[in-house]
FIMISE-946582 format. One record per residue (C-alpha): x, y, z; residue in one letter; residue number from 1. Coordinates in Angstrom, 1 decimal, decimal comma. Layout:
residues N
+--------+--------+--------+---+-----+
|     c1 |     c2 |     c3 | r |   k |
+--------+--------+--------+---+-----+
|      X |      Y |      Z | a | NUM |
...
+--------+--------+--------+---+-----+
end
This chain:
residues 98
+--------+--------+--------+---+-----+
|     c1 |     c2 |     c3 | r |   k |
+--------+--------+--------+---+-----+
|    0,0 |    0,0 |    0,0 | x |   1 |
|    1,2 |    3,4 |   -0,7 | x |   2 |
|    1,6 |    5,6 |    2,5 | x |   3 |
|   -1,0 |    8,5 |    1,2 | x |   4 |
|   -3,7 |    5,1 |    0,6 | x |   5 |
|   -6,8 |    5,5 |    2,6 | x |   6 |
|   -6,8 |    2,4 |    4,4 | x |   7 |
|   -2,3 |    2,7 |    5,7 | x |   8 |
|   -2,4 |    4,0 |    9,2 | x |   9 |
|   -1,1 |    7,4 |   10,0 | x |  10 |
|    1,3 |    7,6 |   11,9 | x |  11 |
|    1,1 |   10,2 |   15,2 | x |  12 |
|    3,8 |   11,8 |   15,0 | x |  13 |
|    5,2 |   12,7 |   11,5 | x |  14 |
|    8,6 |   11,2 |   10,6 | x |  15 |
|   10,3 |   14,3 |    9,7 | x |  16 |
|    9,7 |   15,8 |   12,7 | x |  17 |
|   11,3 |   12,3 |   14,7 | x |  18 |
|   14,1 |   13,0 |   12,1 | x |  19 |
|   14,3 |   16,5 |   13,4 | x |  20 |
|   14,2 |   15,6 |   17,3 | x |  21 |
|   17,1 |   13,3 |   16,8 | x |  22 |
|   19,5 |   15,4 |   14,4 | x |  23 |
|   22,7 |   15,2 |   16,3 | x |  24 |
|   21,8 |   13,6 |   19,0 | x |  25 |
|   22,3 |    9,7 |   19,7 | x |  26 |
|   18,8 |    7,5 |   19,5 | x |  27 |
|   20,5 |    4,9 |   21,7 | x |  28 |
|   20,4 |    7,8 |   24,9 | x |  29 |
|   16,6 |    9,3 |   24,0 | x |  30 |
|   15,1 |    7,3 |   26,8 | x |  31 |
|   18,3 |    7,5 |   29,5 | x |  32 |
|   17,1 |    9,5 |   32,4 | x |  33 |
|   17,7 |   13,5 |   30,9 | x |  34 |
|   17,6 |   12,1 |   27,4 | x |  35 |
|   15,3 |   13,1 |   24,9 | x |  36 |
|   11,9 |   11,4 |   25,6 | x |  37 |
|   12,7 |   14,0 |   29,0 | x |  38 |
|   13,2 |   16,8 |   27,4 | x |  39 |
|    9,7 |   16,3 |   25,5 | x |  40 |
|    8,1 |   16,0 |   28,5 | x |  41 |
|    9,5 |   19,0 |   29,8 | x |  42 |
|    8,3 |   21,0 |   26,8 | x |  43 |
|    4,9 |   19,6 |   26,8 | x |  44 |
|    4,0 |   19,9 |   30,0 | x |  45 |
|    5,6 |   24,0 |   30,0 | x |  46 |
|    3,5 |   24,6 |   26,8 | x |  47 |
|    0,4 |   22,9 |   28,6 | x |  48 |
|    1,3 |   25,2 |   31,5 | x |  49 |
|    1,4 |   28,4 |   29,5 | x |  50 |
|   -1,3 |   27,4 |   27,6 | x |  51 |
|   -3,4 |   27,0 |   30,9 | x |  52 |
|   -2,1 |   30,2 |   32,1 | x |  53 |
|   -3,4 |   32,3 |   28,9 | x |  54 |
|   -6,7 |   30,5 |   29,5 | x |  55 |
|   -6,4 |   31,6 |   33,2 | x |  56 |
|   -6,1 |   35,2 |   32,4 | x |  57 |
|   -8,5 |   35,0 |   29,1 | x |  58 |
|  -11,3 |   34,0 |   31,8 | x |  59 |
|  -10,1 |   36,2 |   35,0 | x |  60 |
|   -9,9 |   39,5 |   36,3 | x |  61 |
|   -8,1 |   42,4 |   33,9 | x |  62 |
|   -5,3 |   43,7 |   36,1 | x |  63 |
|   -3,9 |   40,3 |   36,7 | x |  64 |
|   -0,8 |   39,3 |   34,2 | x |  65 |
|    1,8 |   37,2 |   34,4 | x |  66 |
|    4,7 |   37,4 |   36,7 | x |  67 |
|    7,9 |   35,1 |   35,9 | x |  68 |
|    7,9 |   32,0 |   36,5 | x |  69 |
|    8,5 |   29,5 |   39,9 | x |  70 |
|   10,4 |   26,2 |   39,7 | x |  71 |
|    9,1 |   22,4 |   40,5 | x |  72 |
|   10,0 |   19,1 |   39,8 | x |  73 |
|    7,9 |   16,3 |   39,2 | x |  74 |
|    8,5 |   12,7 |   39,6 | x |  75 |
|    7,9 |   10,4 |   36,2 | x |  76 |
|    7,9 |    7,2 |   35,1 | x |  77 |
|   11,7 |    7,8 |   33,8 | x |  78 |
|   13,1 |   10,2 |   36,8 | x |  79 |
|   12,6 |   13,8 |   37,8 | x |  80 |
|   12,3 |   16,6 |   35,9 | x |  81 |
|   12,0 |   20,3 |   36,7 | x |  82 |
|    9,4 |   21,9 |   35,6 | x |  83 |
|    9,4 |   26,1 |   35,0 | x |  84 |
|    5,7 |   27,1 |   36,2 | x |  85 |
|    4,0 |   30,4 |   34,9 | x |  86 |
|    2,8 |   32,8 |   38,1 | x |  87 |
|    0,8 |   35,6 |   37,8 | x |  88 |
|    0,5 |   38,8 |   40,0 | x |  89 |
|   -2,5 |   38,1 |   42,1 | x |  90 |
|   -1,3 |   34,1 |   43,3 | x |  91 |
|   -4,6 |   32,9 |   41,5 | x |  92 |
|   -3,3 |   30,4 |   38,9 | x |  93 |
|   -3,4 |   26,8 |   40,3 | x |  94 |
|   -2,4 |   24,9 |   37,5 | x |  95 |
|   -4,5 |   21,3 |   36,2 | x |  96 |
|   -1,5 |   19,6 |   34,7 | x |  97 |
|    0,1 |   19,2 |   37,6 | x |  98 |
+--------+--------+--------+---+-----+
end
C-alpha cells in the first residue's frame, strides 16, 4: 500500500519531525534518564502550562498578568524533571497539569 492510501495507518507523530528531534543527537540515549523522551516532556508539559495560564487570564480578572515564573520538579515514570511554572501577580493560577 502506498503511505497516502486511505486504508495505511497514519502515523502520530510525522517522521520528519522524529528526524528533526534526533538530528545530532544519539537515539541509543533518548530514553536515558535527561535524554530526549525528557526533554519532550519538559516542553509539553511548560507549553500545557502556558497554555493553561493564557486560559487563566483569558477568563479572570483584567489587572492580573503574568509574573515570571516559579520552579518544581515532578517525579515520572523515567526520573525527575524540573518543571518552569507560569505565576501571575494576584497568586490565582493553580495549575490542572500538575
Amino acid at each position: 500500500m502506498a503511505f497516502d492510501d486511505p486504508g495505511t495507518v497514519q502515523p502520530r507523530i510525522p517522521d520528519a519531525l522524529l528526524d528533526q528531534l534526533l538530528a545530532g543527537a544519539d537515539p541509543k540515549t533518548a530514553f536515558d534518564p535527561n535524554g530526549l523522551l525528557d526533554d519532550l516532556k519538559k516542553a509539553l508539559a511548560e507549553r500545557a502550562l502556558n497554555a493553561e495560564m493564557d486560559h487563566h487570564l483569558a477568563t479572570g480578572e483584567a489587572a492580573n498578568s503574568r509574573n515570571g515564573y516559579g520552579r518544581k520538579s515532578v517525579v515520572t515514570d523515567t526520573g525527575k524533571i524540573d518543571l518552569e511554572i507560569p505565576r501571575d501577580r494576584q497568586a490565582t493560577f493553580d495549575p490542572q497539569l500538575i
